[in-house]
C-alpha positions as CSV (number, residue, x, y, z in Angstrom):
1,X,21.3,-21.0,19.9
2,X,19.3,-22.5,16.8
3,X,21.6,-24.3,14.6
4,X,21.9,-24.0,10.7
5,X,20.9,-27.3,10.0
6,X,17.6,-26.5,12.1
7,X,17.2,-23.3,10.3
8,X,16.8,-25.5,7.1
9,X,14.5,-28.2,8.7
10,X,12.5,-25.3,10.1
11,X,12.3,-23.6,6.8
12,X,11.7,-26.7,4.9
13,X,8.5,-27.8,7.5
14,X,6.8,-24.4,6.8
15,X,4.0,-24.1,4.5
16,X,4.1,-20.4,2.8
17,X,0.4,-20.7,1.9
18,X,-0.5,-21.2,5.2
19,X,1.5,-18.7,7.0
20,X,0.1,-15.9,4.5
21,X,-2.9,-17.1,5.8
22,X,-2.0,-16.6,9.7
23,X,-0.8,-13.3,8.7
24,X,-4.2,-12.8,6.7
25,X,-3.4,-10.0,4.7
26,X,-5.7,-9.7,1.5
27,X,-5.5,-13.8,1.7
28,X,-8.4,-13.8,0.0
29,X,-6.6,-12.0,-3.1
30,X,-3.6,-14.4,-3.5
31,X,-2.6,-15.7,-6.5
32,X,-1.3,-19.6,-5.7
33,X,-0.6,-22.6,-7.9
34,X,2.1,-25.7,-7.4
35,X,5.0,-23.6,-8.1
36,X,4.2,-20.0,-6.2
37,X,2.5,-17.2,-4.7
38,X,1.6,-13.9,-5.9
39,X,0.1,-11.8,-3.5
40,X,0.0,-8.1,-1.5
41,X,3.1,-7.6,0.6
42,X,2.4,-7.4,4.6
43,X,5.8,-6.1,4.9
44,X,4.8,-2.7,4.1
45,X,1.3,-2.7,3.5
46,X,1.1,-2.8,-0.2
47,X,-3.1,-2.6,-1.2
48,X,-2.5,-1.8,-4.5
49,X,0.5,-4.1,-6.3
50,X,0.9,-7.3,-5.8
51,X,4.9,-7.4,-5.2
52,X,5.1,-10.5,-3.0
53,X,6.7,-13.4,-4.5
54,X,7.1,-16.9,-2.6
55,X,9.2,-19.4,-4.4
56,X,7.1,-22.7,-2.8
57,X,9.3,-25.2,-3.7
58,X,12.8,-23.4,-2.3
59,X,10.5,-22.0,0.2
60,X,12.0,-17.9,-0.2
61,X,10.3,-14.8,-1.0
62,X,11.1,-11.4,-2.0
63,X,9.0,-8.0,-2.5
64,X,9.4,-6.5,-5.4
65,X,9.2,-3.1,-4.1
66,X,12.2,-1.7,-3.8
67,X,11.5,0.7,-0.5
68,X,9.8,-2.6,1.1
69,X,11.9,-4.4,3.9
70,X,11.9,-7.9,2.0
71,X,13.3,-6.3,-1.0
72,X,16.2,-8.3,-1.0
73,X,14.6,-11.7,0.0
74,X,15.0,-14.6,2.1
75,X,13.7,-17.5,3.6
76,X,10.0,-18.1,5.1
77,X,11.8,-18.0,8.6
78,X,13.7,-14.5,7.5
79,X,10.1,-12.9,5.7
80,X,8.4,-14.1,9.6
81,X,11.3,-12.3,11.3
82,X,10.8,-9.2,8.8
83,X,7.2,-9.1,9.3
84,X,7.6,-9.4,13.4
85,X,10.1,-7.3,13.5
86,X,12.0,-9.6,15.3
87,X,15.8,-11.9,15.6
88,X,15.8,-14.5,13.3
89,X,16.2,-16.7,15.9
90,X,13.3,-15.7,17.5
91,X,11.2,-16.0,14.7
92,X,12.4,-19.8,14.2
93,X,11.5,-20.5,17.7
94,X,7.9,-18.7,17.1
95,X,7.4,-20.8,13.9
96,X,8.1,-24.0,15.6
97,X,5.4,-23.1,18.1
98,X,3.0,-21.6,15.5
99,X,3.2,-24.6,13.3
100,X,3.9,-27.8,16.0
101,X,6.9,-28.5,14.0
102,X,8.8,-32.1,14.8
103,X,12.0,-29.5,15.5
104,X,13.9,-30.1,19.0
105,X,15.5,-26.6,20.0
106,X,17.5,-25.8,22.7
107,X,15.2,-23.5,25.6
108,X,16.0,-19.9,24.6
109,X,14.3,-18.8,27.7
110,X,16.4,-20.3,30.0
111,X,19.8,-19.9,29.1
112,X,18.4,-16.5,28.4
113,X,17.3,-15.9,32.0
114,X,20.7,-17.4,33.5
115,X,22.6,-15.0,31.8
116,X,20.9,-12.3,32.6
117,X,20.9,-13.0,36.3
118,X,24.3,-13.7,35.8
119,X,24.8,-10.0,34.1
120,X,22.4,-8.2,37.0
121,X,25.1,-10.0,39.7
122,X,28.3,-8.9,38.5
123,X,26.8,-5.5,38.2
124,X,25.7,-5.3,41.9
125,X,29.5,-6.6,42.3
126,X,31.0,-3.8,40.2
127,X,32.1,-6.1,38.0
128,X,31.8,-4.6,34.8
129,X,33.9,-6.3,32.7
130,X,32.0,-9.8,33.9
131,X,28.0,-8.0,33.6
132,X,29.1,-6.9,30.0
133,X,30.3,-10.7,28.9
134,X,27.2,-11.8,30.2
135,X,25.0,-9.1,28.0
136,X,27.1,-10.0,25.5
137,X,25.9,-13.9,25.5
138,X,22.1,-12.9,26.4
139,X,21.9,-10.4,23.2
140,X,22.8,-13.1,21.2
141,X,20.1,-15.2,22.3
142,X,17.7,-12.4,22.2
143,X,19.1,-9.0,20.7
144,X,15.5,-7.7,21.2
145,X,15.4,-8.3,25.1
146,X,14.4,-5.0,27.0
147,X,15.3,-6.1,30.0
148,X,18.9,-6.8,28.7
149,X,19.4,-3.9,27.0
150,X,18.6,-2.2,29.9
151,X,21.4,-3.8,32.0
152,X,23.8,-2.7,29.1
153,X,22.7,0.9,29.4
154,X,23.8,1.0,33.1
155,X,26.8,-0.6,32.6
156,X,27.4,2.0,30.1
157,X,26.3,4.6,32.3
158,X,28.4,2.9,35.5
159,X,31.7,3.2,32.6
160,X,30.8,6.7,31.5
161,X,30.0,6.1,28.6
162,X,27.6,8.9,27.4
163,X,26.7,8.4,23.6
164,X,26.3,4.7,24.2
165,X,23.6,5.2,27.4
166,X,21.4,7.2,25.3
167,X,21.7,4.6,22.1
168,X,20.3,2.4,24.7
169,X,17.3,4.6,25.5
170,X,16.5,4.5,22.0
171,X,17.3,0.9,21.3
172,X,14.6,0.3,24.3
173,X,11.9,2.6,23.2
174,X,12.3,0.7,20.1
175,X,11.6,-2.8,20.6
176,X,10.2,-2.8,23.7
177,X,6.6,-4.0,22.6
178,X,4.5,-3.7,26.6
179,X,4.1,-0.1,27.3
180,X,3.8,-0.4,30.8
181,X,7.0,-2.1,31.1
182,X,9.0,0.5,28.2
183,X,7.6,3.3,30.5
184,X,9.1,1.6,33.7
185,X,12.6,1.0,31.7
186,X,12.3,4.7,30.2
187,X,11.3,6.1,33.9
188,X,14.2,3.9,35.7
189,X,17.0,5.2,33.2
190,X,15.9,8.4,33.9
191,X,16.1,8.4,37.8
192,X,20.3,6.9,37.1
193,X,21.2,9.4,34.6
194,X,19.4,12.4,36.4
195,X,18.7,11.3,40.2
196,X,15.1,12.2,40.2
197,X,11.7,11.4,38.7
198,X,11.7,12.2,35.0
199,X,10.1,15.0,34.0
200,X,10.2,17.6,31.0
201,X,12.9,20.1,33.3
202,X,15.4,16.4,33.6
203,X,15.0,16.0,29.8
204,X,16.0,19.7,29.0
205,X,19.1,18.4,30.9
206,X,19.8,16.2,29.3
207,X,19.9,18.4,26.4
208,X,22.2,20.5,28.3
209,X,24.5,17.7,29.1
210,X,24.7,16.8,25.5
211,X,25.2,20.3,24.0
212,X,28.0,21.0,26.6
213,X,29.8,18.3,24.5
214,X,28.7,19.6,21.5
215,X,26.3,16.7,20.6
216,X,23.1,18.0,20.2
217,X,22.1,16.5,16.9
218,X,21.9,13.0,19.2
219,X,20.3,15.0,21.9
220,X,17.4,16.1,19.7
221,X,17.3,12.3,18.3
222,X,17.2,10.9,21.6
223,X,14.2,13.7,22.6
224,X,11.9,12.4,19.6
225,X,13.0,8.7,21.4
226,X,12.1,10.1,24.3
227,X,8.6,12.0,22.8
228,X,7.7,8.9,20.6
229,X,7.4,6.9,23.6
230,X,5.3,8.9,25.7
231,X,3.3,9.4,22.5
232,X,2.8,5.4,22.2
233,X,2.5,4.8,25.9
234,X,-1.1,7.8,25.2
235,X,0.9,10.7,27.6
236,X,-0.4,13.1,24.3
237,X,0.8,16.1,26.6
238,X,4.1,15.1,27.2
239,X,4.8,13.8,24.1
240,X,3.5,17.3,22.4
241,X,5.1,19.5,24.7
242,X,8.8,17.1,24.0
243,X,8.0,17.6,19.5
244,X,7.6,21.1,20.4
245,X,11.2,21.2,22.2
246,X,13.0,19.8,19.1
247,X,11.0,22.6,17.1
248,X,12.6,25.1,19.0
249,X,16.2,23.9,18.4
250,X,15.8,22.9,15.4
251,X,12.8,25.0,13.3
252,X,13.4,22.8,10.3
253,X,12.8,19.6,11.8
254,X,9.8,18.3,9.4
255,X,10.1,14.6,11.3
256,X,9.0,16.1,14.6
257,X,6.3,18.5,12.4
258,X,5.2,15.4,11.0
259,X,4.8,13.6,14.7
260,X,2.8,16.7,15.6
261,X,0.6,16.3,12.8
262,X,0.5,12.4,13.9
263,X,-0.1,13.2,17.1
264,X,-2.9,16.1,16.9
265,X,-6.2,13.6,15.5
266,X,-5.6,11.8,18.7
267,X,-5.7,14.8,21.0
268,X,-9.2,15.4,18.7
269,X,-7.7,18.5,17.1
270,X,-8.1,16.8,13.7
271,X,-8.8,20.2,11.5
272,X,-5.2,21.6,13.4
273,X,-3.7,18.1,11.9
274,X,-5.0,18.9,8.5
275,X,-3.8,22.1,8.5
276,X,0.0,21.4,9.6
277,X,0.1,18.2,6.9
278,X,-0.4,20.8,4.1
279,X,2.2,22.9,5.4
280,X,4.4,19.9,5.7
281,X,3.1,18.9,2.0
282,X,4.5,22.6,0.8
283,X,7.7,22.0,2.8
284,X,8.7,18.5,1.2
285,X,7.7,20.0,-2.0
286,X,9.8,22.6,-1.7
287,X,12.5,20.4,-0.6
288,X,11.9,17.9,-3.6
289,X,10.8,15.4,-1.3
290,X,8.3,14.0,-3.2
291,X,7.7,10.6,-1.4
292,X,7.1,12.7,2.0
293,X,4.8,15.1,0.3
294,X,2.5,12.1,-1.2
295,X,2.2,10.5,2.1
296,X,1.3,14.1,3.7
297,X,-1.3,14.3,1.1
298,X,-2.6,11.0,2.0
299,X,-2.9,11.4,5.7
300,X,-4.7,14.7,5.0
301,X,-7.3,12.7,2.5
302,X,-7.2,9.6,6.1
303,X,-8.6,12.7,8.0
304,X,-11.2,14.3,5.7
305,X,-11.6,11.8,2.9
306,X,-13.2,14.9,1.2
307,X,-10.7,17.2,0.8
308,X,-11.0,18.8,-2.6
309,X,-7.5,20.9,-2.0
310,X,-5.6,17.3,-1.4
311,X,-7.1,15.3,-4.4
312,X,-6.6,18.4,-6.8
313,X,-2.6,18.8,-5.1
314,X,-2.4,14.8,-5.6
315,X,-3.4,14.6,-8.5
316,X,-1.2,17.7,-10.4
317,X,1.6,16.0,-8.4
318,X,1.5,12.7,-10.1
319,X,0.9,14.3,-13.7
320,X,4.5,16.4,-12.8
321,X,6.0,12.9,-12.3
322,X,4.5,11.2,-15.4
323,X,1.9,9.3,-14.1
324,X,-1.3,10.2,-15.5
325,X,-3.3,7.1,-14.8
326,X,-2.7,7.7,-11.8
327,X,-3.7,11.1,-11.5
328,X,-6.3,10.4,-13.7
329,X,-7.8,7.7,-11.1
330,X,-7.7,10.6,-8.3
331,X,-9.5,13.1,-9.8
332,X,-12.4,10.0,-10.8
333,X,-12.5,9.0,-7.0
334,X,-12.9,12.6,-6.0
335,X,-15.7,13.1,-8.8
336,X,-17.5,10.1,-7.1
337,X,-17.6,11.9,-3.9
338,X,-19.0,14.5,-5.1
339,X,-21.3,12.9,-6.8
340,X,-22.5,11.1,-3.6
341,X,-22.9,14.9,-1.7
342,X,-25.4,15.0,-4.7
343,X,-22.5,17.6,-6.4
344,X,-23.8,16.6,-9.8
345,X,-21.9,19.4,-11.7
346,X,-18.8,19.4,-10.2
347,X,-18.8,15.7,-10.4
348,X,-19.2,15.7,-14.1
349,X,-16.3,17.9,-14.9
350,X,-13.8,15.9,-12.8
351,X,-14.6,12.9,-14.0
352,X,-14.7,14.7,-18.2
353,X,-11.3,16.1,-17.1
354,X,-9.7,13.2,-15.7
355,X,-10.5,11.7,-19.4
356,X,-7.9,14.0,-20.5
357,X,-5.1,12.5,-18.2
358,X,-6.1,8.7,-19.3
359,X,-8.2,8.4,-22.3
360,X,-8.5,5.0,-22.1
361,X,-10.1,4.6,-18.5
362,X,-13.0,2.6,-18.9
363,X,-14.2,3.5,-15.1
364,X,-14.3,6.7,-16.1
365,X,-16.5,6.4,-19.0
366,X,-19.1,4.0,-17.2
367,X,-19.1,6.7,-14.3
368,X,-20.3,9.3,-16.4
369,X,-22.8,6.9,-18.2
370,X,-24.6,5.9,-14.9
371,X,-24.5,9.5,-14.3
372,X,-26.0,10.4,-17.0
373,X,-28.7,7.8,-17.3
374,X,-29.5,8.1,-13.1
375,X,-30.3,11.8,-13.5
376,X,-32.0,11.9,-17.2
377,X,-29.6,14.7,-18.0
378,X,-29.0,12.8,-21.5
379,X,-29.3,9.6,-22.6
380,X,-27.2,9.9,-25.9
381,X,-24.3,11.2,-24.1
382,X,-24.7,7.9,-21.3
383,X,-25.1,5.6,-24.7
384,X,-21.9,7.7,-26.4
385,X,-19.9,6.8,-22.9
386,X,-21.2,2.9,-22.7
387,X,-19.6,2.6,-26.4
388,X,-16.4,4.1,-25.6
389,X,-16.0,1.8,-22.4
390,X,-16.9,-1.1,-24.7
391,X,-14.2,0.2,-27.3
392,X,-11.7,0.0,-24.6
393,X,-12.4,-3.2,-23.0
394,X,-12.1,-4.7,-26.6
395,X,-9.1,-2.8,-27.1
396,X,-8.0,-4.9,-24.3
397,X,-9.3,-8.4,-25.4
398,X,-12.0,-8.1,-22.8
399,X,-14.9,-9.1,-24.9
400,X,-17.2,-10.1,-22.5
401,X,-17.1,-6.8,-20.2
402,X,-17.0,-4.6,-23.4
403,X,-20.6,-6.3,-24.8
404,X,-22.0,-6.1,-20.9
405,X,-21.7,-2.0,-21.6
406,X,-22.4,-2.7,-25.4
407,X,-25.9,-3.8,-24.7
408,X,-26.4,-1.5,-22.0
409,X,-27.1,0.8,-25.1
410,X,-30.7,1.9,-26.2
411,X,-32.4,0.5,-29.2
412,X,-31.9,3.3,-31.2
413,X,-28.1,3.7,-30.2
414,X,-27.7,0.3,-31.7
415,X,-28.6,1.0,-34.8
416,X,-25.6,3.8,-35.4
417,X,-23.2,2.4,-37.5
418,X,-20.1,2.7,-35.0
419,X,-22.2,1.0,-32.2
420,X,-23.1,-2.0,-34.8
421,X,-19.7,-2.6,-35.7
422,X,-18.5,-2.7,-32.3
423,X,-21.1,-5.4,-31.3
424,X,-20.7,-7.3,-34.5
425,X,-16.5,-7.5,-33.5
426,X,-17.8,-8.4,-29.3
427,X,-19.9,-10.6,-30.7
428,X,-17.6,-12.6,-33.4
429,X,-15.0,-12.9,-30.9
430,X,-17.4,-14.6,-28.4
431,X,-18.7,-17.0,-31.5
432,X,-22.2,-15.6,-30.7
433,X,-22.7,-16.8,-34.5
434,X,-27.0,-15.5,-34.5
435,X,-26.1,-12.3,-32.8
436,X,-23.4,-11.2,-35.0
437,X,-24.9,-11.9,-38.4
438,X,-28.0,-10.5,-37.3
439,X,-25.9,-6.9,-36.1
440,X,-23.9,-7.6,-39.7
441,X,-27.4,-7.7,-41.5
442,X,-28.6,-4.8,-39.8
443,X,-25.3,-2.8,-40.8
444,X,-26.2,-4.2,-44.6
445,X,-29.1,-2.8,-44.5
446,X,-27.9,0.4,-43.5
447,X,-25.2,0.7,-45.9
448,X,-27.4,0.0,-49.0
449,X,-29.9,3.0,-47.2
450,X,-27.6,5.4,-47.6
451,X,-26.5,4.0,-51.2
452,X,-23.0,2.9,-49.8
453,X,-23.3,-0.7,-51.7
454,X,-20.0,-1.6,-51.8
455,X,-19.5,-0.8,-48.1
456,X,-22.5,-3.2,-47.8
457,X,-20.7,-5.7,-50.8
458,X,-17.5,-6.1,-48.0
459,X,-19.7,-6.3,-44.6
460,X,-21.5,-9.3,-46.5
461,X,-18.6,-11.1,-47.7
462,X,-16.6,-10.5,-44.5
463,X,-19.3,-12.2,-42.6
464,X,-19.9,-14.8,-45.0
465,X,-16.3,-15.8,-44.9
466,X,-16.7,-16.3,-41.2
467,X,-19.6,-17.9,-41.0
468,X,-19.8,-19.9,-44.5
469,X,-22.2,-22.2,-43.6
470,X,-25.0,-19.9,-41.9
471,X,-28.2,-20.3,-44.5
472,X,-29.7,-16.7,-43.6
473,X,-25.8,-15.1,-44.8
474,X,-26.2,-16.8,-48.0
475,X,-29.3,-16.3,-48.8
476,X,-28.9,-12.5,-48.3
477,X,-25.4,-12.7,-50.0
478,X,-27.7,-14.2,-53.1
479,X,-30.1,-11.6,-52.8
480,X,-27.6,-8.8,-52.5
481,X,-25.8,-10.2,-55.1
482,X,-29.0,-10.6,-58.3
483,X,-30.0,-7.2,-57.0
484,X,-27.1,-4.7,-57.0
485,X,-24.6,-7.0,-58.6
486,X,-25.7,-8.0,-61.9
487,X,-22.4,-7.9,-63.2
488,X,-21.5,-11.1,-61.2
């Protein structure tokens, strides 16, 4: 077995950087300097938030999602074992081979094979006591080893021991990673349990053997086993006819719903899997299990990525929980599909509604500018929307984006007086000295237009005070000044 003190060396020898990079999940998108990493978790597929932390220097990480399997943490060797789904010794041999470490470790593989030879004797010897030992020994080498596993599930079955054989049928469907070879295990088990070739008629024994000892909760647990497998291993009949089963004992059973819904695209019934994920969605809702329902929402939108029904449903479900941007980003990415099935309408109230959920969306408001200005339905309304996303960006200190949109506006947009005071404060901050006295001068002038002069009187002395020295600003300050302020 590996050591301690080679878990360390082996954890201290890996580079984090680089083994997000074997993993290559949104790499590209990482967030790195000489302390740490920010980045996307692979753990459970995170495209959205970056939860990933990597210490660099201690050489842990932790997710900061609290659903995610490397919530709590660990080291580089435990978030490779996490993400493998494999023994943490087995993940500090793979790293040692991945990387080339300089680490001597002991040869899993063959004290692993001797034991299990060892094991697969004793049990052609009847001795049970001696095979189980043996296990014992090559699970702790390997405690994701089909083929030992499988030994322990006869020797359970040799002992009697019901509830513990079918465990083992589960434990086997679950880490065996060849299908061929999980089929042979699966197939095998099946002829010692039943005496003959498994079939659908040996699994509704089972089922009978189970009940007649009042266990069929496990029964109908080990019959999804049972069904996932054939469903992995592509026997879509089987597998349908096994989720059906567990429907008929159990009517309520929304995991074996859900497989059926799964399970349905890939038989190319994909409008008979859209159908059962919205019953499922009404189900979970009426259950108040909301996490359930958002995913069956989701794998109705994977299906038919235009599905009005399942954006509207998505989006009124995450206004009920208090997340309006959210909602608010649904309804825009539905209003841009419409928009590309040339839905121009319909595409302009979704994305005017979704305003109402987040105000301060700035995607929304340049969506409906370019659609607006692409289909000349009104250009004051697109230069109205290219000021409001410039408002926001400033609102957010993005001064640069917010005077891209800002001169995106027409010549006559500029010269309304909330367009010119947004692109005199986008330009100040930038210190675009020329361009903001010349928008200041042009509000002036405006002010003294419509008789507002000591409107035009503050604008003046504002910008003078930020620009003290520019000779234009105080010439017109002196001219403002002998014409309407005589009194000075």
């Amino acid at each position: 077995m590996v050591s301690d003190e080679q878990i360390k060396d082996i954890n201290r020898l890996i580079d984090p950087s680089l083994l997000l990079q074997k993993i290559d999940f949104h790499y590209d998108k990482i967030q790195e300097d000489e302390y740490g990493i920010l980045g996307y978790c692979p753990l459970h597929g995170d495209h959205i938030i970056k939860t990933l932390a990597i210490d660099k220097k201690k050489k842990t990480f932790r997710c900061r999602y609290t659903l995610c399997p490397g919530f709590h943490g660990g080291s580089m060797i435990d978030f490779w074992a996490v993400y493998k789904d494999i023994s943490r010794e087995k993940a500090a041999h793979e790293l040692v081979q991945l990387f080339q470490l300089p680490v001597a470790l002991p040869s899993r593989k063959k004290q692993l094979k001797k034991v299990i030879i060892q094991a697969e004797k004793a049990l052609e010897n009847n001795e049970l006591h001696i095979a189980r030992e043996h296990i014992k020994k090559a699970l702790e080498y390997d405690p994701e080893n089909a083929r030992a596993h499988k030994i322990k599930a006869m020797i359970d079955y040799e002992e009697n021991a019901t509830t513990k054989f079918y465990s083992q049928l589960a434990k086997i469907k679950e880490i065996s990673e060849d299908k061929k070879e999980s089929t042979q295990i699966l197939d095998l088990l099946s002829q010692i349990s039943e005496g003959k070739e498994p079939s659908i008629k040996t699994t509704h024994k089972k089922l009978e053997i189970l009940e007649s000892i009042g266990n069929q909760e496990h029964v109908l647990s080990e019959l999804f086993s049972l069904a996932s497998l054939y469903h992995s291993n592509n026997f879509l009949d089987k597998a349908l006819v096994l989720y059906n089963t567990i429907i008929k004992y159990d009517p309520t059973n929304l995991e074996a719903k859900d497989a059926i819904a799964q399970l349905l695209p890939e038989a190319e019934n994909q409008q008979a899997a859209v159908d059962l994920f919205l019953k499922l969605y009404e189900s979970h809702m009426n259950s108040n299990n909301i996490e359930a329902a958002l995913q069956d929402l989701q794998e109705v939108l994977s299906l038919q990525p235009t599905n009005g029904m399942a954006y509207e449903e998505l989006s009124n479900l995450y206004v009920s929980l208090g997340n309006s941007k959210k909602a608010c980003q649904i309804r825009l990415d539905y209003a841009q599909i419409l928009y590309e099935q040339n839905n121009i309408a319909d595409a302009l109230t979704y994305a005017a509604d979704s305003l109402k959920l987040d105000p301060d969306n700035e995607e929304v408001y340049l969506f409906l500018a370019k659609l607006y200005l692409e289909n000349n339905l009104s250009s004051a309304k697109a230069n109205h929307y290219y000021l409001m996303a410039g408002k926001i960006f400033m609102k957010k200190n993005n001064y640069s984006r917010a005077l891209k949109y800002l001169e995106k506006l027409s010549p006559d947009a500029k010269e309304n007086t909330s367009s010119l005071k947004a692109l005199i404060k986008a330009y100040i901050h930038l210190k675009k000295e020329d361009y903001a006295v010349f928008y200041s001068l042009k509000l002036v002038d405006r002010s003294v237009a419509e008789n507002k002069l000591e409107k035009a009187d503050v604008i003046l002395r504002n910008i003078v005070s930020i620009f003290p020295d520019n000779n234009i600003l105080k010439e017109k300050y002196f001219e403002f000044k002998k014409m309407y302020r005589s009194d000075s």
